[in-house]
C-alpha positions as CSV (number, residue, x, y, z in Angstrom):
1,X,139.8,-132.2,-16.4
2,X,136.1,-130.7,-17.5
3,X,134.9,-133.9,-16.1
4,X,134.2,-135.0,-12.1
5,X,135.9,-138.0,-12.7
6,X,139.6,-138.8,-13.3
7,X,140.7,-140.8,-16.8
8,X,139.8,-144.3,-16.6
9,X,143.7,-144.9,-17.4
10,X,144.5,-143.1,-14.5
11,X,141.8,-144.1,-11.8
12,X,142.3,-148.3,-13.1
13,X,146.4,-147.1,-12.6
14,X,145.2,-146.1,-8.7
15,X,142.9,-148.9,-8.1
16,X,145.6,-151.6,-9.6
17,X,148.3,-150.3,-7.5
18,X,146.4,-149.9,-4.0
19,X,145.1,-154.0,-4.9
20,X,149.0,-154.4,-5.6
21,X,149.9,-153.2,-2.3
22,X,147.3,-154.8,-0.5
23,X,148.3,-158.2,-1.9
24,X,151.6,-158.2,-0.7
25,X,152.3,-160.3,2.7
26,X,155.9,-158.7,4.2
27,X,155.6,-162.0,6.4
28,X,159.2,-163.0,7.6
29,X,161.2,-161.1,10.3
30,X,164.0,-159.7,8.1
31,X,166.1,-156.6,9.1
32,X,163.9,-153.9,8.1
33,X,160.9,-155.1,7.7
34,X,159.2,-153.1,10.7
35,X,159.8,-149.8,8.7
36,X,158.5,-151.7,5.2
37,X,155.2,-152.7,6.8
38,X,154.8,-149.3,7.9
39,X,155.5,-148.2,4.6
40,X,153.1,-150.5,2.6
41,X,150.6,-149.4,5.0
42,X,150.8,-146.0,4.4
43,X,150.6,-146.3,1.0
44,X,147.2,-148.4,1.0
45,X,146.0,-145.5,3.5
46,X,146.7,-142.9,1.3
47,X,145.2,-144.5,-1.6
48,X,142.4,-145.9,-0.5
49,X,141.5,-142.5,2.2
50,X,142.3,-139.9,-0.2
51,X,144.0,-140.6,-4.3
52,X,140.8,-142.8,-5.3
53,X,138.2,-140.9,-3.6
54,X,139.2,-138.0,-4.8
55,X,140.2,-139.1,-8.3
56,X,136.6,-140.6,-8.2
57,X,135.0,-137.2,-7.2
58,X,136.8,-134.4,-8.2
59,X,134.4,-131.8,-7.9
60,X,133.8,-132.8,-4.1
61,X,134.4,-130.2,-1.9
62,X,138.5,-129.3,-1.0
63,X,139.1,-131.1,2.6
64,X,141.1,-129.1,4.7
65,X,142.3,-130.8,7.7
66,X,143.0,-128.4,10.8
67,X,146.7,-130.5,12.1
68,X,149.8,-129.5,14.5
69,X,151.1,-129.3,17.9
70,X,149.6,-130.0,21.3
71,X,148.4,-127.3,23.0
72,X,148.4,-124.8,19.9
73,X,144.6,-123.9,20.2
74,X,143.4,-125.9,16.9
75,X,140.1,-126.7,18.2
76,X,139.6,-123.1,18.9
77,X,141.0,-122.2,15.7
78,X,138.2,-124.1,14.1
79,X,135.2,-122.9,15.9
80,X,136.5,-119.5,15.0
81,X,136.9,-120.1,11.4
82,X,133.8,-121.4,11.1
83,X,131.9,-118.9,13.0
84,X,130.3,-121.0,15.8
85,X,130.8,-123.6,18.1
86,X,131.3,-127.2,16.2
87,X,134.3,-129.2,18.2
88,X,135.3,-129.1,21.8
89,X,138.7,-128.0,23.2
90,X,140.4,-131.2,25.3
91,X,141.3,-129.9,28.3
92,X,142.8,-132.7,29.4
93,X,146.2,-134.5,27.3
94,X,145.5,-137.1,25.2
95,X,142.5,-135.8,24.3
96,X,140.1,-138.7,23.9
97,X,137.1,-137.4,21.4
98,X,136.5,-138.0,18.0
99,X,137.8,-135.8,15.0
100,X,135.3,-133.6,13.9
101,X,134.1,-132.7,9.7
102,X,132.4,-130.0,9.7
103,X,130.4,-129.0,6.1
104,X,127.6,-126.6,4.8
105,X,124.4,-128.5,5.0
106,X,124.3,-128.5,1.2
107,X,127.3,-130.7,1.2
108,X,126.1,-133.6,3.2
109,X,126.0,-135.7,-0.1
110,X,129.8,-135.8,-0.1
111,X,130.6,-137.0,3.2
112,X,127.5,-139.3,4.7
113,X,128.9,-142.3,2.4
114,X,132.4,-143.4,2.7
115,X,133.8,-141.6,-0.2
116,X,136.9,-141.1,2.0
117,X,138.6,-142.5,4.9
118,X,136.3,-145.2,4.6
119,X,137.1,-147.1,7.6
120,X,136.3,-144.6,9.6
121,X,132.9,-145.0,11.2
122,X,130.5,-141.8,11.0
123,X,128.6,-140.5,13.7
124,X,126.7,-136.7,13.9
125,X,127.0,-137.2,17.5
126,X,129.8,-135.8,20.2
127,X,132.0,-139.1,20.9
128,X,134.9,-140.5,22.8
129,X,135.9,-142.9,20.4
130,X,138.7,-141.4,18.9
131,X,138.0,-143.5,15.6
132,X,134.9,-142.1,14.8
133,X,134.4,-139.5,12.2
134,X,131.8,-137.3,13.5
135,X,130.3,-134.9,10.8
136,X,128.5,-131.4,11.6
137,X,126.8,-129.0,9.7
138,X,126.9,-125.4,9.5
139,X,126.0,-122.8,7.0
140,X,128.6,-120.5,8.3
141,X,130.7,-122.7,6.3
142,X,130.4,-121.8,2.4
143,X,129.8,-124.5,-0.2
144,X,133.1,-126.2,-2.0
145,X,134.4,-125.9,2.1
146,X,134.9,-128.5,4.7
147,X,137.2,-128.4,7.7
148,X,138.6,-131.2,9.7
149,X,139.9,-131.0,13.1
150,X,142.6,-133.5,13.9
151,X,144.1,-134.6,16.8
152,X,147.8,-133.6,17.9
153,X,150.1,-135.0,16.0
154,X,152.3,-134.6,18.8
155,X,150.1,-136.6,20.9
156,X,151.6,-138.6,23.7
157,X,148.5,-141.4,22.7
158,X,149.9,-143.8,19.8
159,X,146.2,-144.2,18.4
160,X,145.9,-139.9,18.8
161,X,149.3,-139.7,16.2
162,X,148.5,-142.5,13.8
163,X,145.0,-141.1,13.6
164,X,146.2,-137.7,13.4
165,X,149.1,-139.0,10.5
166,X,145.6,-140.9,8.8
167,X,143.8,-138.3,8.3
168,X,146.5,-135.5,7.5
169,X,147.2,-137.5,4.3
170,X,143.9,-137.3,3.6
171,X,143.5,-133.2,3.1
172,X,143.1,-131.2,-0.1
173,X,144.8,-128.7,1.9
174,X,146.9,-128.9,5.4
175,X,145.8,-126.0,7.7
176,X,149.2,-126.4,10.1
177,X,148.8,-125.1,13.3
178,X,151.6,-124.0,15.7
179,X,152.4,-121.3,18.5
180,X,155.3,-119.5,19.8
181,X,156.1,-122.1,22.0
182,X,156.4,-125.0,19.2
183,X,157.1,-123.9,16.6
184,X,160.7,-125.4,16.4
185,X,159.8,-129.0,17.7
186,X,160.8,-131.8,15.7
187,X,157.4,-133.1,15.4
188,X,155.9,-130.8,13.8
189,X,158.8,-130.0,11.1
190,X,158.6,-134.0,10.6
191,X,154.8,-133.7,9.3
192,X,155.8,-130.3,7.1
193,X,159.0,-132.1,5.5
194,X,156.5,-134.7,4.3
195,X,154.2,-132.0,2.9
196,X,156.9,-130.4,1.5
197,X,158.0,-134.0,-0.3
198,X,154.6,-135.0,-1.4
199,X,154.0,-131.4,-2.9
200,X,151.0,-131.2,-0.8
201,X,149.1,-127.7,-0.4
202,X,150.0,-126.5,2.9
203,X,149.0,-123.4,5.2
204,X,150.7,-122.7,8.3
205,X,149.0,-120.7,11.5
206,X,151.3,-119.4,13.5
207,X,149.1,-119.4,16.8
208,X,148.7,-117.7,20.6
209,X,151.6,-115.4,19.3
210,X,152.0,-112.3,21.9
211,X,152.6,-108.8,20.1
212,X,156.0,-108.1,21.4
213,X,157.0,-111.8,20.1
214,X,155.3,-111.9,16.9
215,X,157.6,-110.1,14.1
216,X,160.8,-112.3,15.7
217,X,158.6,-115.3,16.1
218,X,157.1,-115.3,12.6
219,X,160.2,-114.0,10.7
220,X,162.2,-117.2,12.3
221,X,158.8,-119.7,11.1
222,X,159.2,-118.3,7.9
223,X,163.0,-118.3,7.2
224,X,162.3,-122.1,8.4
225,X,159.4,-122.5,5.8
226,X,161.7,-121.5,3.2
227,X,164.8,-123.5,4.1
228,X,162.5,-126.6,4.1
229,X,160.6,-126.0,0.4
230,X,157.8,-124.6,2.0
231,X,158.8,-120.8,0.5
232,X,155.2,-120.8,-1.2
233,X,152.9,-121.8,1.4
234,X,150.7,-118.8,3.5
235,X,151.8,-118.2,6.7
236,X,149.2,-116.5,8.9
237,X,149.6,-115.2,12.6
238,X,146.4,-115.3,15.2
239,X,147.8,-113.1,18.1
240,X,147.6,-114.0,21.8
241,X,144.0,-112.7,22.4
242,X,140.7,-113.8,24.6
243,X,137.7,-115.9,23.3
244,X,134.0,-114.8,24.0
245,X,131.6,-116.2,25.4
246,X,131.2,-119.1,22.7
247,X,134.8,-119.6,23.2
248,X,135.8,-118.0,19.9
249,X,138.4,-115.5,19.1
250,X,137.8,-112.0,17.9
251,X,136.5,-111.8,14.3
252,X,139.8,-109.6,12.9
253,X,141.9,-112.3,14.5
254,X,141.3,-115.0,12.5
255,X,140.2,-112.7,9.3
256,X,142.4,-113.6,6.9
257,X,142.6,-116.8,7.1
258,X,138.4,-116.6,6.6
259,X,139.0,-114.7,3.6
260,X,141.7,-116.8,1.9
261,X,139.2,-120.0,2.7
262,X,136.1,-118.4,1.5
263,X,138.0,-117.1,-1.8
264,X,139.5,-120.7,-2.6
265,X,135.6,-122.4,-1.7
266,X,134.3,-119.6,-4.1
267,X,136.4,-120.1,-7.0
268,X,136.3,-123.4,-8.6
269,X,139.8,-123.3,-10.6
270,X,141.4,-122.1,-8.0
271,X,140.2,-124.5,-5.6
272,X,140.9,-127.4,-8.4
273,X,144.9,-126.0,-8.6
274,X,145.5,-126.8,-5.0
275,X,143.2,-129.8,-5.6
276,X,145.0,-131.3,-8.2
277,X,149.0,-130.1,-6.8
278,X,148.3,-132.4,-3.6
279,X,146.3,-134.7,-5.8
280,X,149.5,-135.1,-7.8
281,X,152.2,-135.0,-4.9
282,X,150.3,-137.7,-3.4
283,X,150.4,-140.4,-6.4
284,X,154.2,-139.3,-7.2
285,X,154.7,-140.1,-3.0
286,X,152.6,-143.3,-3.3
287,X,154.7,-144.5,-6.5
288,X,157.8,-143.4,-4.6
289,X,157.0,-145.9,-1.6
290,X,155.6,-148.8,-3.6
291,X,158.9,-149.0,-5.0
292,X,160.6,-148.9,-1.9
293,X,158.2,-152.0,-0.9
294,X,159.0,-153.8,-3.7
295,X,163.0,-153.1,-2.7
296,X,162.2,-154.4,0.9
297,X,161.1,-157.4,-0.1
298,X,164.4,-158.3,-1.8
299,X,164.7,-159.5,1.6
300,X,162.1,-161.5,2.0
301,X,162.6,-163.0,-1.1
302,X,166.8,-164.4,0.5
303,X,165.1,-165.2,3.9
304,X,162.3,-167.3,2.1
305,X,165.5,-168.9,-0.1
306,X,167.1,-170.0,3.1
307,X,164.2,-171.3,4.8
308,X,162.8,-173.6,1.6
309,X,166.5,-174.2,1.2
310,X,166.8,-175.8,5.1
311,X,164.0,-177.6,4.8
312,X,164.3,-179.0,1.1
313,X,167.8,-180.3,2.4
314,X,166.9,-181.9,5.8
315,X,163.7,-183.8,4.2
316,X,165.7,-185.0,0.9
317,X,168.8,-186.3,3.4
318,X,165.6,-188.5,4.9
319,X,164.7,-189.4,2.2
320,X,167.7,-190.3,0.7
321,X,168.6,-192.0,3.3
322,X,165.8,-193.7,4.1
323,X,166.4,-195.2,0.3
324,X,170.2,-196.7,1.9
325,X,168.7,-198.5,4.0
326,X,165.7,-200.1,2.4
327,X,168.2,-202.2,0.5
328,X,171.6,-202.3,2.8
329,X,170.4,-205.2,5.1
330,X,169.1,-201.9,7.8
331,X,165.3,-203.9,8.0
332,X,166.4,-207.2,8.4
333,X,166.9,-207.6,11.6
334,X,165.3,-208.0,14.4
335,X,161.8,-209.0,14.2
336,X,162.0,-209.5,10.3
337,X,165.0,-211.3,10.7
338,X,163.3,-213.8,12.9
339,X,160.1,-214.0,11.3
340,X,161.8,-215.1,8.0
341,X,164.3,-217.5,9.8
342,X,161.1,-219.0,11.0
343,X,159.1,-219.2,7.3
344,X,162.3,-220.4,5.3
345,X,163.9,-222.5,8.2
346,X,167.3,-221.5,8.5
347,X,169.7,-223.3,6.3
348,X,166.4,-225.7,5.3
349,X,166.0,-224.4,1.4
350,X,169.6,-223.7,0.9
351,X,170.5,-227.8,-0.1
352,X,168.1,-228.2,-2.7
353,X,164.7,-226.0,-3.6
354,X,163.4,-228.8,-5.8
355,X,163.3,-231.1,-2.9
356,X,161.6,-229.4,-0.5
357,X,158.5,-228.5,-3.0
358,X,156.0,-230.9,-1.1
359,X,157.3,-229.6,2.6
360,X,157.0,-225.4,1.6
361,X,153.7,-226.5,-0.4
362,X,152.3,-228.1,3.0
363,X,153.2,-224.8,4.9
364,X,150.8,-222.9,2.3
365,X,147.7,-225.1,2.8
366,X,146.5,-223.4,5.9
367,X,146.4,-220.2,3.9
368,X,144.2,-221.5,0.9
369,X,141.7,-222.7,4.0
370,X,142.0,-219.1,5.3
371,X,144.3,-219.9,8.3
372,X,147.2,-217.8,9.8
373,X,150.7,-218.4,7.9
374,X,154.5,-217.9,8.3
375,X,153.7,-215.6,5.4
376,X,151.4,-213.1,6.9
377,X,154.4,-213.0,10.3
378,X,157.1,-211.9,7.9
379,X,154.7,-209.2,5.9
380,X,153.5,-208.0,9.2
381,X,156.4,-208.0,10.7
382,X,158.3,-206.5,7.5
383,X,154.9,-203.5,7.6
384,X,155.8,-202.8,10.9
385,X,159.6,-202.4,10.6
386,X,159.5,-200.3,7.6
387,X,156.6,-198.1,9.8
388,X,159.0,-198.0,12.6
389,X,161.9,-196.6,9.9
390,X,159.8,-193.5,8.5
391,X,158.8,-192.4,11.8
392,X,162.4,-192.5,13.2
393,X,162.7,-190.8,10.1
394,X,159.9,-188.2,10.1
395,X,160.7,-186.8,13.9
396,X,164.2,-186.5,13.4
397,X,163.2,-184.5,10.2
398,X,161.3,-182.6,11.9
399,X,163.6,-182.0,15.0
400,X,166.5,-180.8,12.6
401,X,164.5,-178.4,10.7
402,X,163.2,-176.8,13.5
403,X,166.4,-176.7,14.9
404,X,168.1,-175.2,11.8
405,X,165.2,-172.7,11.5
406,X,165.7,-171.4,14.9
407,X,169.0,-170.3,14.3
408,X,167.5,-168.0,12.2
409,X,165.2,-164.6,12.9
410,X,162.8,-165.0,10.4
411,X,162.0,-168.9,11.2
412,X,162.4,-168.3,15.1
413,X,159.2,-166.7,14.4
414,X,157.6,-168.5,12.8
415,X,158.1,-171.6,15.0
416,X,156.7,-169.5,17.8
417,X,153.2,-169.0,16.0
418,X,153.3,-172.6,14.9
419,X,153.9,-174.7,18.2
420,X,154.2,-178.4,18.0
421,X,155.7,-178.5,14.0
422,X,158.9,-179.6,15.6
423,X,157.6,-183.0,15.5
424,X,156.5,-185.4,13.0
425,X,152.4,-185.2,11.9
426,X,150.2,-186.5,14.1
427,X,148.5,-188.8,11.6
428,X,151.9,-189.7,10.6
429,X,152.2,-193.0,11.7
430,X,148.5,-193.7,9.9
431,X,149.4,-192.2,6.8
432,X,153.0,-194.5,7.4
433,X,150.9,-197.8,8.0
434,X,149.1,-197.0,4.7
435,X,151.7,-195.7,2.3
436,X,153.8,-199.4,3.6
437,X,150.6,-201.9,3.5
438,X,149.5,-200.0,-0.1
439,X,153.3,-200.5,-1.1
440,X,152.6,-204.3,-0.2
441,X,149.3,-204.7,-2.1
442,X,151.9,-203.0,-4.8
443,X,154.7,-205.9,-4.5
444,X,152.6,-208.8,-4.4
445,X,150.3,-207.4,-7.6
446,X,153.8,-206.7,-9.4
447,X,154.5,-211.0,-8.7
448,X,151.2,-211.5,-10.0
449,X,151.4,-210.2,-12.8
450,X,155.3,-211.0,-13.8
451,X,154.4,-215.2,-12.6
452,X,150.9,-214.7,-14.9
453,X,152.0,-217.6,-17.2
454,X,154.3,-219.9,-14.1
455,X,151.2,-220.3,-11.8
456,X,151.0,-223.6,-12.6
457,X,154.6,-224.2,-11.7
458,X,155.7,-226.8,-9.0
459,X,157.6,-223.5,-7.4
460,X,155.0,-221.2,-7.6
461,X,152.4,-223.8,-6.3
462,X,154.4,-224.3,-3.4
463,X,155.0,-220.6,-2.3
464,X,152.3,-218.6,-4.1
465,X,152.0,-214.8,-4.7
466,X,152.2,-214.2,-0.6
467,X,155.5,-216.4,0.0
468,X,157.3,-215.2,-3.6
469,X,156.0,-211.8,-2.9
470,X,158.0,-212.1,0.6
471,X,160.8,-213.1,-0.9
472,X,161.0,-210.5,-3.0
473,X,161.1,-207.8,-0.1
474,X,163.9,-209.6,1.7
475,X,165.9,-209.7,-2.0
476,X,165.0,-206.1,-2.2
477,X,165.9,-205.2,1.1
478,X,169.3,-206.8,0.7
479,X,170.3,-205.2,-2.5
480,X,173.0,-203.0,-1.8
481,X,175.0,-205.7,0.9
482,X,172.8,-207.8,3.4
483,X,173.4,-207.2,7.3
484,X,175.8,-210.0,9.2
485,X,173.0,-210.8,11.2
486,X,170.7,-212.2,8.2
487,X,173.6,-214.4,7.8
488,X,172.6,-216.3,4.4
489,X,169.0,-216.3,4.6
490,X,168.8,-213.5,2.0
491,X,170.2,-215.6,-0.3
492,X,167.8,-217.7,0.1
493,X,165.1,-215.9,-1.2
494,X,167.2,-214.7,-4.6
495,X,168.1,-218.1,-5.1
496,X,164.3,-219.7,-5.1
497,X,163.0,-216.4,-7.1
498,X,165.9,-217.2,-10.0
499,X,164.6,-220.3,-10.0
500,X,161.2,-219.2,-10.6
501,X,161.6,-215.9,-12.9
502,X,165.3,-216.6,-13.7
503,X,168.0,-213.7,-12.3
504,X,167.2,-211.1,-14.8
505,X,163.9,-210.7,-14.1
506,X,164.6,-210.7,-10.3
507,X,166.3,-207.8,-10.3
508,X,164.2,-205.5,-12.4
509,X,161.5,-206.6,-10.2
510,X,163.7,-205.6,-7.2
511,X,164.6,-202.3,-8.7
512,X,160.7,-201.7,-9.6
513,X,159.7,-202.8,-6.1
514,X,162.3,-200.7,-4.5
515,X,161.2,-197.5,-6.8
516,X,157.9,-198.1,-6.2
517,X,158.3,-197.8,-2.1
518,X,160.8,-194.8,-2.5
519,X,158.7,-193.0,-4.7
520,X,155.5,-193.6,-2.1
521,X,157.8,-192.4,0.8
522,X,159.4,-189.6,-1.1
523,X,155.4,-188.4,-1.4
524,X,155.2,-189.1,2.1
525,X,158.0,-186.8,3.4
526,X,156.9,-184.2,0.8
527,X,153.3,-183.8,3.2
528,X,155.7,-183.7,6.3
529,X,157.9,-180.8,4.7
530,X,155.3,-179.1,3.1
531,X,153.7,-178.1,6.9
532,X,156.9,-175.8,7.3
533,X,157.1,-174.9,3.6
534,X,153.0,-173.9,3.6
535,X,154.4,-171.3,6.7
536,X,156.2,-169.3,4.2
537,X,155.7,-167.9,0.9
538,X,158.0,-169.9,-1.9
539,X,160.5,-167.4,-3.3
540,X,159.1,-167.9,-6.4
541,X,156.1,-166.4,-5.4
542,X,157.1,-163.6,-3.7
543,X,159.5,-162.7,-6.6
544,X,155.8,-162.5,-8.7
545,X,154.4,-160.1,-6.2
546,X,156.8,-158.3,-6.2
547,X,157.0,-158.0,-10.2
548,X,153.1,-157.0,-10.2
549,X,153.7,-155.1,-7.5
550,X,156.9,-153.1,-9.8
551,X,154.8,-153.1,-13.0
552,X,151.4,-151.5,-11.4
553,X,153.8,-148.5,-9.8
554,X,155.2,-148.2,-12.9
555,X,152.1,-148.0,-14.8
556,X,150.7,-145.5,-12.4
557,X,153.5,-143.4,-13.2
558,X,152.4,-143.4,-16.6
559,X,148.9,-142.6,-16.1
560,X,149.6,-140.0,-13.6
561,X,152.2,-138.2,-17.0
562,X,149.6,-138.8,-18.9
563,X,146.9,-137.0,-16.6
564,X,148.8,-134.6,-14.3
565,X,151.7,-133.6,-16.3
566,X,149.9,-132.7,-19.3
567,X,147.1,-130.6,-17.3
568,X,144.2,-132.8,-18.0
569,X,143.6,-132.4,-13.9
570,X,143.1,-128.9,-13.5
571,X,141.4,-128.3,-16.9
């Protein structure tokens, strides 16, 4: 590419995948889903440290980053590359300092702003906090150059590997340093296999080798190279040798390595081919992973099923049967029971409604002069029964769907982080007392309007909207097969609304009464499931991430054919 930027195809590709990835919330405890995290946060490392900055700058100078075992004399390695004393040697393990970039002065421009690893702090200072970036300055270095020296990536210090994993993935070039004594550890060939897969451009220094060791030592290293698609990579030797006073080894020692590194700062296509082959490697590797995201959260996606599933089941069972018993007799008893008995007088109305007009009428007087009545006792009594219902409803809700949730990994959790949700809302009983005295208001303004043209009525007269508007709960609440304790008093109430609205009526004003209230509580319950559903993305939703998340590797896949593949990169 003539230009120093990437396409716009490509670079948009990048910047919509790494927002993709970052989107993506791997949030329930399925099997696997330590290794996915990891994985998703590699992939937003390695595009936000090292594809966009460098697809944003491609004429910035090739990063190589100085990585390998403990103990194999990288720091040493640098200051002798570069001519002069820029890092320190950690003569104590972990070492605890932070990694140093070092740049020719004329460079500064490409490394003072965050252009890559940008969470890294910077300092120009020497520091102990490992996750620093301290940058230094030296003309030894040539232009097009800058070094980094990593810590081990063997590192018995968690923070010294990931750091050391960071900023590897974020090199132009690997500069792999080993010794005679490491060369065949596991970590090391770990890191290399992943350059190998990625197609990043890799150099390997075979360090501290003595003379008599060297040819069997380095033929081994290299017959290993080979075997693991590393066949084209340098391999340089640095023999076992003495440092000066500076601490640097001899010039000749570390010669060609100098040379090859001079060379590649000096020419600008050459340094743009190994530019552009990790540049490459590293978007195929990142497209690679995204997808196997994308696959992990095929679990997610079945755990999140479950857990709505629990939840929508337990709530709709309360609900449902909350509904039975609303109209099976289930409320009047007790202190409804005995309130109505009291307004009705048992057995009183059941002879002859017509007779008793004057005697119900006199009962009603005290409330026209704004008096207590036998009215106000049953709806109170009737509020607080069908208060006392929901909540016996709501905490057993909650009970069994924290129960069923524990049973499994994913919801164990997240009851853990979300103590107390095995009970019902604390406001619930408010939100109850509302939800019933609004479904009231709801009753008696249905009986207002429905009696608009009886109000002059003997019958209405003598119970108005409160005592027919009672009545109509206990019909409603009897519905489905009144309770043996209610005896006949039920009845009662159907038989003065017939005679009022006629039995027709009666019952679609039952049926609308009794909608009305389920409908209310059904909104009600939704609130109290939606605290365990609001823990956990729907599956719907995670299904959409993960489609975006699909269709941005994909097009980045495109755009890296369209850019890589058809030598628009190294042009």
């Amino acid at each position: 590419m003539a230009s120093e930027h990437a396409s716009a195809e490509l670079l948009g590709a990048m910047s919509k995948l790494l927002s993709s990835v970052r989107d993506i919330t791997l949030r329930l405890e399925v099997e696997g889903v330590d290794v996915a995290r990891g994985t998703q946060a590699k992939v937003a490392d390695q595009l936000s440290d090292y594809v966009l900055p460098r697809l944003v700058q491609l004429d910035a100078p090739l990063l190589a980053v100085v990585g390998g075992s403990t103990g194999a004399g990288k720091s040493t390695l640098v200051n002798s590359l570069v001519g002069e004393r820029v890092t320190e040697s950690g003569v104590l393990r972990p070492t605890t300092r932070s990694p140093v970039l070092v740049h020719h002065p004329d460079d500064a421009e490409w490394f003072l702003p965050d252009r890559i690893l940008p969470d890294l702090p910077r300092t120009d200072v020497p520091s102990n906090d490992t996750y620093a970036l301290r940058l230094a300055t030296s003309a030894k270095i040539p232009r097009g150059l800058a070094i980094l020296d990593a810590p081990d990536v063997d590192s018995i210090d968690r923070g010294n590997r990931e750091l050391a994993a960071q900023l590897l993935a974020a090199a132009d070039l690997w500069l792999f340093v080993t010794s005679a004594a490491r060369y065949a550890d596991q970590v090391p060939w770990d890191y290399l296999r992943q350059a190998a897969e990625r197609s990043t451009s890799v150099a390997v220094v075979l360090d501290r080798t003595t003379a008599d060791a060297v040819i069997e030592v380095r033929g081994h290293l290299a017959r290993m190279m080979t075997s693991r698609g590393l066949s084209d990579s340098p391999l340089f030797t640095v023999p076992e040798s003495g440092v000066d006073a500076d601490g640097l080894l001899p010039r000749d020692a570390v010669s060609p390595i100098v040379v090859w590194l001079h060379e590649l700062a000096a020419d600008p296509a050459a340094r743009k081919m190994v530019m552009a082959r990790t540049l490459d490697g590293a978007v195929r590797h990142v497209v690679l992973r995204t997808h196997d995201v994308a696959d992990a959260m095929d679990a997610q996606i079945a755990a999140s099923e479950v857990l709505h599933g629990d939840i929508d089941t337990i709530y709709r069972k309360a609900v449902d049967t909350f509904s039975v018993q609303v109209t099976d007799g289930t409320v009047l008893k007790g202190e409804v029971l005995a309130r109505w008995q009291e307004f009705v007088g048992t057995g009183e109305l059941l002879r002859s409604v017509e007779e008793k007009v004057s005697r119900i009428r006199d009962r009603f007087v005290d409330g026209v002069t704004g008096k207590r009545t036998r009215s106000t006792e049953v709806v109170e009594a009737i509020e607080t029964g069908v208060q006392m219902l929901l909540v016996e409803h709501a905490e057993a809700a909650a009970e069994a769907a924290s129960r069923s949730w524990a049973t499994r990994p994913a919801g164990r959790t997240l009851l853990d982080a979300n103590r107390g949700i095995d009970r019902a809302s604390r406001d619930f009983r408010v939100r109850a007392e509302r939800v019933v005295h609004d479904w009231r208001q709801a009753v008696l303004e249905l009986v207002r309007v429905e009696g608009a043209d009886k109000r002059m009525t003997a019958r209405f007269l003598a119970f108005g909207v409160n005592g027919i508007g009672v009545a109509l709960m206990i019909v409603m609440f009897s519905r489905n097969g009144e309770g043996k304790e209610a005896g006949g008093t039920a009845a009662l109430g159907h038989k003065l609304l017939d005679a009022i609205f006629g039995a027709e009526v009666v019952e679609s004003l039952a049926a609308r009464a009794q909608a009305d209230l389920e409908s209310r509580v059904a909104a009600l319950f939704e609130g109290e499931a939606q605290r365990f559903l609001d823990l956990v993305e729907s599956p719907d939703t995670v299904k959409a991430h993960q489609g975006v998340l699909r269709e941005s590797a994909r097009q980045a896949e495109y755009a890296r054919h369209a850019d890589f593949l058809n030598g628009e990169t190294t042009s």
